[in-house]
N, C-alpha and C positions, 0 to 999 in steps of 0.2 A: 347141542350147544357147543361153541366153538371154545378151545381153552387161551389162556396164554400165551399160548405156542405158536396157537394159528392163527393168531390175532395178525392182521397189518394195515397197517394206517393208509386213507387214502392215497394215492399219489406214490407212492416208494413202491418200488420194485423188489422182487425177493432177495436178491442179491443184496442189493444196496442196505434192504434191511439187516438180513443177515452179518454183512458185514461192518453198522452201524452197533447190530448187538452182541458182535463179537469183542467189542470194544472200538471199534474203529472211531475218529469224527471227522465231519468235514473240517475243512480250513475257514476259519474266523476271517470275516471281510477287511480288508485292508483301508482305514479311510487315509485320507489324505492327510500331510502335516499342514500347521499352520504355517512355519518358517519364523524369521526372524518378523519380518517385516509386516507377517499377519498375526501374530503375537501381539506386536507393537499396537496395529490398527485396533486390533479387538481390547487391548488394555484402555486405551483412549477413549474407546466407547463405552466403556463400563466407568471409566473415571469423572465422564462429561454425559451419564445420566444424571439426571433428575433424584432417581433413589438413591446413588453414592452420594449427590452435592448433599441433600436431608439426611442422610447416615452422619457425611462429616459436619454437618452443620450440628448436630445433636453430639456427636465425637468431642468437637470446641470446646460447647458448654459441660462434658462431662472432664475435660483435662481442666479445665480453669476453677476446678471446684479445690484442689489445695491450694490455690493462689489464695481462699478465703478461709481455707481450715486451719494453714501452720502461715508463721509468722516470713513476711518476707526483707529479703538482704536490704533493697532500695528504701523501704519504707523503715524498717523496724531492726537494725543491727544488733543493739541490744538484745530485744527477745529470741533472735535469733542464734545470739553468742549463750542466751541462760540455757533455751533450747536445746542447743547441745551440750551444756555442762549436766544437763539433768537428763539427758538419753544417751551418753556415752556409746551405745551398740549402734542405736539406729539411728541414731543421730548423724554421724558420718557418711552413712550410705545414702541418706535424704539430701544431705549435701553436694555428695558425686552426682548423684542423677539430677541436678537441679531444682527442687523443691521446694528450696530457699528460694529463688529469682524464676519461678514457673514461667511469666510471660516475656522471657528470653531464656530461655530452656530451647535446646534443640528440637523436643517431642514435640513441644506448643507450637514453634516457628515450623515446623513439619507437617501439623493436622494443617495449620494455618493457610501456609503455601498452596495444600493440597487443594482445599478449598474454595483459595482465590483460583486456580486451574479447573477445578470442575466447575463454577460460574461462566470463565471465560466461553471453554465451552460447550456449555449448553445454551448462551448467549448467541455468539458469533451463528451458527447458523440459522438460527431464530430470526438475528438480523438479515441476512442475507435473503431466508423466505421472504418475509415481510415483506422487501423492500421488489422484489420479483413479482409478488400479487398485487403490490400497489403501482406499479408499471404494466400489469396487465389488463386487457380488455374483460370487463362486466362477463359473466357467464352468460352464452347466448340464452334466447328463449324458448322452454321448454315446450313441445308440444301439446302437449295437455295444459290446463291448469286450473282442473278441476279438482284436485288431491291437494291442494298447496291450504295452509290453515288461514291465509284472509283471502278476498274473493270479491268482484265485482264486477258490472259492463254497467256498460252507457253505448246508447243507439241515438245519431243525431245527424246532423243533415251536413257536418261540413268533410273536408274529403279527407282521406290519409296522409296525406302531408303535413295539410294544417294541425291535425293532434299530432303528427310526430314535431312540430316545431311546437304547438303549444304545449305539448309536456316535455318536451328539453330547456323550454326556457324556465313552466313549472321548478324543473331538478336540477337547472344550473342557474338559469340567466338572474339578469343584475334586479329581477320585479319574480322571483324564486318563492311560491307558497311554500316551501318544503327544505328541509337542511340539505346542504349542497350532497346532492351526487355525482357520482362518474356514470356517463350515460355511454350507451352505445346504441344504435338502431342500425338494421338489417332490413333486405327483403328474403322472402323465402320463395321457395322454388312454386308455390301454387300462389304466387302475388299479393300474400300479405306480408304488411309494414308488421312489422316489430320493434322494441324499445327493451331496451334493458340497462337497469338502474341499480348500482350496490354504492353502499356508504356505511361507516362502521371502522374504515381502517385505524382510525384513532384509538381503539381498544385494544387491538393488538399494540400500538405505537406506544398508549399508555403503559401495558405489560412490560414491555420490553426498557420504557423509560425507567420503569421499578426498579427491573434486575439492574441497570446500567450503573441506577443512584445508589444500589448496596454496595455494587462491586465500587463505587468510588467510595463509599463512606469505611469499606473495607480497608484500601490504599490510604485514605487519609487517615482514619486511626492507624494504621504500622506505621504512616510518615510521623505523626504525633508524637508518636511511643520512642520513637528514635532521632527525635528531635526536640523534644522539651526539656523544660528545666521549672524545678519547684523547689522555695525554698522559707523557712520560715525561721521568723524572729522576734525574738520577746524584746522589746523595748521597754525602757523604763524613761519618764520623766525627765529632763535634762539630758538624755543623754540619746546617742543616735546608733546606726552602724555603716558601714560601707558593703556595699553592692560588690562583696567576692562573696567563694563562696565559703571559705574557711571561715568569715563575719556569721554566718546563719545558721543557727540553732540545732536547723535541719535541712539536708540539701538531697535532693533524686533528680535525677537525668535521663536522658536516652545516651542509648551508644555511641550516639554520633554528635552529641551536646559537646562543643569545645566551650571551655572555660573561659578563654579569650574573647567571648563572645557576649563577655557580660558587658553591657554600659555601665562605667565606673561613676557613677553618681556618690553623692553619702547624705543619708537621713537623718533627724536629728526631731525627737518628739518634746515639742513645748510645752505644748497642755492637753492634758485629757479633760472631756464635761463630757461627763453623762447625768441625764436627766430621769427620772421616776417620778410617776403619780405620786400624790401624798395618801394615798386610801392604805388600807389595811396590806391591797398585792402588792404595791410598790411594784407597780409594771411599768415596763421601760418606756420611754417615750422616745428619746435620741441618744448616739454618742455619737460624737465627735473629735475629733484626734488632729491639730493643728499640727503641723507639721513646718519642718525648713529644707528643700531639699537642693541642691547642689550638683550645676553639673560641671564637668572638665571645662575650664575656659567662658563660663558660663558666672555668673550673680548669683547668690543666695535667692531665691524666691519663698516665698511664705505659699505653703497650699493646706489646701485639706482634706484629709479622707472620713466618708461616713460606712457608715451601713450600706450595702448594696449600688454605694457609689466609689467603685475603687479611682484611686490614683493611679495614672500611667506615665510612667517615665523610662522612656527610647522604647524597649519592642515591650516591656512587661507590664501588666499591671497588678498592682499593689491593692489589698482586701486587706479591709479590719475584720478579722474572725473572733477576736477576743478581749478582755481587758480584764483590770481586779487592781489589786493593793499588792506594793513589793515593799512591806515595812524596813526601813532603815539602821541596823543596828550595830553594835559595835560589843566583838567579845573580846575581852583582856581575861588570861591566862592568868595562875597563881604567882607569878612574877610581876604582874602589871603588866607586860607585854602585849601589845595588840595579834592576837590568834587569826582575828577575823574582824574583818569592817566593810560592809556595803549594805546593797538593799536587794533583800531577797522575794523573790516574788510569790507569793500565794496564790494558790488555784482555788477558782469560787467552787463551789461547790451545791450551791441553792441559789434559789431567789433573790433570797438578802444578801447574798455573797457571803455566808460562814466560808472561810477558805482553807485549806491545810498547807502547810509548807515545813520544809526541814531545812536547818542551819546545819549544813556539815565545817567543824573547825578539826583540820587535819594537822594543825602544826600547834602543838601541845607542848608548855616546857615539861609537865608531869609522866608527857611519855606516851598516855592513853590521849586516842584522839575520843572526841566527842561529839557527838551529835545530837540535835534537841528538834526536835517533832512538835508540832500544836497548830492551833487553830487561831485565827484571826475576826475579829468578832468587828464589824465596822461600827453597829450602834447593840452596845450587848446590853444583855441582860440575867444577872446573875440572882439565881433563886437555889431553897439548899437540892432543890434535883439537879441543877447544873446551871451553864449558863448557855445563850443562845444570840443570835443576832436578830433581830426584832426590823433591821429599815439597811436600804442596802449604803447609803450616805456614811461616811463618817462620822457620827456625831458625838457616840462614846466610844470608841472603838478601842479593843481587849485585847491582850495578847494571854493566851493561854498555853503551857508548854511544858514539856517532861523532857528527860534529861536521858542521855545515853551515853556509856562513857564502852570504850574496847578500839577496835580494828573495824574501821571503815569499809573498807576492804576495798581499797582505793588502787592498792599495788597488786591484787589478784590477774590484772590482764585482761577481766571482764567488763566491759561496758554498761556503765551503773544511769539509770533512770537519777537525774540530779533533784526530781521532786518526791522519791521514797528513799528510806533509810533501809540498810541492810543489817537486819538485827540478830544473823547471826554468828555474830562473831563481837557483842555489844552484852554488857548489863547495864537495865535499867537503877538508876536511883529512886531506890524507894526508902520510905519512914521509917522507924521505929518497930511500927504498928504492922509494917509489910505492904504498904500502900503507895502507891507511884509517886512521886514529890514531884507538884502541879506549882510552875508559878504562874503568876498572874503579874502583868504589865500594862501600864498606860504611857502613851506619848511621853519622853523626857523621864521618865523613872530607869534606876540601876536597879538590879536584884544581884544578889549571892548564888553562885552557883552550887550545888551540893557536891559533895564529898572535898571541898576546897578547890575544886575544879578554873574557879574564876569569876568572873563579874558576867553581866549579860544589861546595856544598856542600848534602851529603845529610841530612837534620837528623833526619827520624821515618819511622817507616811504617805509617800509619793505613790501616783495612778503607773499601772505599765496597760501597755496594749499587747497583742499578738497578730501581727503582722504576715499576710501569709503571697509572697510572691510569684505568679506565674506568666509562665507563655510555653504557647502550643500555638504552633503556625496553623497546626490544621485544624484548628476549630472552624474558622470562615468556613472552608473546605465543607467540613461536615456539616455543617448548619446548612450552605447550598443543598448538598446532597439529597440529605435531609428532606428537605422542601421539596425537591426535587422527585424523590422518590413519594410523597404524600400527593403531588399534583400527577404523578402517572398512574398509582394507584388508584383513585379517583376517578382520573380519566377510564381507566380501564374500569372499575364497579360501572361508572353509568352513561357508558355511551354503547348504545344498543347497535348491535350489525343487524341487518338488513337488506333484502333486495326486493327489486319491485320489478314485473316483467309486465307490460304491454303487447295484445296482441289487436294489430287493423284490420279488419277485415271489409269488403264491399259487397251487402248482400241484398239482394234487392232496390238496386238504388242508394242506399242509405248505408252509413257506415257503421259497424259495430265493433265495437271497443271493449275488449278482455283486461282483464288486471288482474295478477297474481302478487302474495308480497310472502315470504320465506324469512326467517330470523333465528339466530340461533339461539338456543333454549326459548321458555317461555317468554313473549316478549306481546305485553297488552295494549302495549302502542301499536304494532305493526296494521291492525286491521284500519284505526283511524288514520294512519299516514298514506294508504293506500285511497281511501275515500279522500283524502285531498288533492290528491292528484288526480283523480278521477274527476273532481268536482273542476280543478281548473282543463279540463280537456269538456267538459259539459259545459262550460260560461261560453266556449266556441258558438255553440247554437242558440241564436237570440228569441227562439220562438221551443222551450221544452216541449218536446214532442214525449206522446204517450207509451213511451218503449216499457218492458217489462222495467222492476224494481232492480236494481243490483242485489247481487245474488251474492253470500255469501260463506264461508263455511265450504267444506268438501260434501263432496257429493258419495255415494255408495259403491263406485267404479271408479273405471280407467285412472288404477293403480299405477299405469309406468311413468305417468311423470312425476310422484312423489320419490320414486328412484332415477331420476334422470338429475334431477335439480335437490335431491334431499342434502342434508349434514354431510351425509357422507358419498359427495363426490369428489374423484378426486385431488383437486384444489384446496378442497376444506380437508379431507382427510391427512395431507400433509402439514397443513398448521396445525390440524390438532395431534398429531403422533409427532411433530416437531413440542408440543408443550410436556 
């Protein structure tokens, strides 16, 4: 038996081993660099795959998830400014990196970009294929076509020519049994006609119309996002606002939104009617919201907005999103001083409109501001469990409220919600008993404030609405698109590709006619569409002669022409490694 020692591997020479197990090694192969410019090529190519565009298409949806977790700067400043008084640490650092305003963050506008560039291309040459296969001539006819999955002849008395005219007119002309083809016919080298027929390009055209209407719906939301403007406004009865944006409640923009681009109109709400069933739900039937709107150089006009019918005035239009009760009150101070007077508005909160609203009175002769929290009952009803709003009408309607007297915290810096009270830096007035002191108000009643605080009278109860104003150029945009991208996808599920080859032959006299039809993937049509064109090249002969049946279905052999003409020739192999 040999050891070790004397072991040597095929091929190696004694030496070479020897001084391989001396320590020796060869030299490592040298491959080539890519360079600057084959870096570049091959970055492109991996960016404008299909796997990178679905990485970053899933990357998108995975940055845009704090947009919905922490509170953002455009929509929500307030939560935004609590947010950070209540995370001091990390608060700050979620701020640097963008987290506040995610979809204008540099990372988001980064995945984004990337995204729309990996679409482009794997697009663009998509198109280009496409447009090359459909400028090119039908795939000739296979020699065989016995292997192909539909199948048919027809033997009849008129000559080669006549079927090759009667099946081009068949697959093209203006009296066509069959959806149009692009046809071609040949002679071959042993003198038979041939015909070859492909139709189908509409699926790829669909395909490629999909991608074309995402990548615009893509452009049109970034144009959207950097060019709108939304703004909303609580109106009350009698009174209106002007069309800036310092008038509105609440105002978000794009980057590119200039303010001078507002049309200076001013609105003015007359009357609110809103209607309810009289049954037990009291469910809505209408609102209505007459309105007076005004424009520069223009007459007062009377219009009016409903439900799902906005108002539009120059590029915006105007939605009722809301309504409720902004009771009227007036508070005088321990001096008799008026502290506070208008009409504050309540937010419904149910069916019947029970509403909650806070009166903040910041200017105190006592020193201490005050504020008073309650509910608004439009038709109450008071039992010793409590009281509740029974119809959402006015008809007895309650003012219920408790008193807070301290620091508003009005001068804090921080951006306070005007319909919650901030209670810590507040005592409640309570009884005796240690129980919160609830008053209770109807239309035109004063009440006593507690601790000598002041008076508190109820005067009117006027409707408000909530008014909510937008424009986004590129909604058309996207709604095209849209449609766009649902009519190509369509088109591409169900229009079936297809080819159909004809072969003429003269045999005995009499003419015999082959038919093959090829489709990709499974396709149950392809055998019947095949028989109809067979059928219109059979109407030729006015006397059916007794030829064999059409033959259908492959036969046990001559396998090469299912690889001469199969899926993957390749013509087709380039559309499909181009998908």
């Amino acid at each position: 038996m040999a050891t070790d020692a004397s072991y040597r591997p095929a091929g190696h020479t004694g030496d070479a081993y020897d001084q391989e197990g001396a320590g020796g090694s060869e030299e490592p192969p040298r491959l080539p660099s890519l360079g600057l410019v084959g870096t570049l090529r091959w970055t492109w190519r991996q960016l404008t795959s299909m796997r990178v565009a679905l990485l970053l298409l899933m990357l998108l949806a995975v940055v845009a998830v704090p947009g919905s977790v922490l509170p953002q700067r455009p929509q929500d400043p307030a939560a935004v400014a609590g947010y950070l008084a209540d995370n001091p640490t990390i608060g700050p650092w979620l701020d640097r990196l963008g987290f506040f305003d995610v979809f204008a963050s540099v990372w988001f506008s980064a995945v984004y970009l990337l995204l729309f560039l990996s679409l482009i291309g794997c697009i663009l040459p998509r198109v280009a294929a496409h447009l090359r296969g459909v400028r090119a001539r039908p795939p000739r006819t296979p020699r065989r076509l016995t292997r192909f999955p539909a199948r048919g002849e027809v033997v009849l008395d008129a000559t080669p020519e006549q079927v090759v005219a009667a099946a081009r007119v068949a697959l093209t002309g203006p009296l066509r049994a069959l959806p149009r083809f692009r046809t071609d016919d040949d002679v071959e080298p042993d003198g038979a006609r041939t015909v070859s027929a492909e139709r189908g390009y509409l699926r790829e055209t669909g395909n490629l119309v999909f991608h074309l209407a995402l990548l615009g719906i893509l452009v049109s939301v970034a144009a959207g996002q950097f060019l709108h403007y939304r703004g909303q406004a609580l109106v009350v009865e009698g009174r209106g606002f002007a069309n800036a944006v310092t008038d509105y409640d609440s105002f978000e923009s794009g980057t590119g939104f200039d303010p001078r681009s507002l049309t200076p109109f001013t609105l003015r709400l007359d009357r609110f009617t809103a209607a309810f069933t009289e049954d037990a739900e009291a469910r809505p039937r209408d609102f209505v919201a007459d309105v007076t709107v005004r424009l520069p150089g223009e007459q007062e006009s009377p219009r009016t907005i409903r439900v799902n019918h906005p108002l539009t005035v120059g590029e915006a239009k105007i939605y009722l999103q809301g309504n409720g009760y902004a009771p009227d009150v007036v508070v005088h101070d321990a001096d008799g001083e008026v502290a506070f007077a208008g009409a504050v508005p309540f937010l419904p909160e149910d069916t019947f409109y029970r509403s909650r609203g806070v009166i903040k009175v910041p200017d105190v002769s006592t020193g201490d501001q005050v504020g008073i929290v309650g509910y608004l009952l439009p038709t109450a009803e008071v039992t010793p469990l409590g009281a509740r709003s029974i119809y959402p009408q006015p008809l007895s309607p309650l003012l219920v409220l408790t008193v807070w007297a301290g620091d508003l915290g009005l001068d804090d810096g921080i951006p306070q919600n005007v319909y919650r009270l901030d209670e810590s830096g507040m005592t409640q007035a309570l009884e005796p008993d240690g129980r919160p002191v609830t008053l209770f108000l109807e239309p035109g009643q004063t009440v006593d404030l507690p601790d000598g605080l002041g008076t508190l009278t109820w005067n009117d109860l006027p409707r408000f609405v909530a008014l909510d104003l937008r424009h986004d150029p590129a909604l058309a945009w996207i709604l095209a698109f849209s449609i766009a991208a649902l009519v190509g996808l369509s088109t591409s599920l169900f229009t079936p590709r297809r080819r159909l080859w004809l072969r003429i032959r003269t045999v005995q006299g009499r003419t015999v006619v082959d038919g093959a039809g090829l489709a990709r993937g499974d396709d149950i049509g392809l055998q019947g569409e095949l028989d109809r064109l067979l059928d219109a090249v059979r109407a030729l002969d006015p006397a059916p002669s007794h030829a064999p049946a059409a033959r259908t279905g492959p036969t046990p052999h001559d396998d090469t022409s299912a690889r001469e003409t199969s899926p993957g020739t390749s013509h087709e192999r380039q559309e499909h490694e181009s998908r």
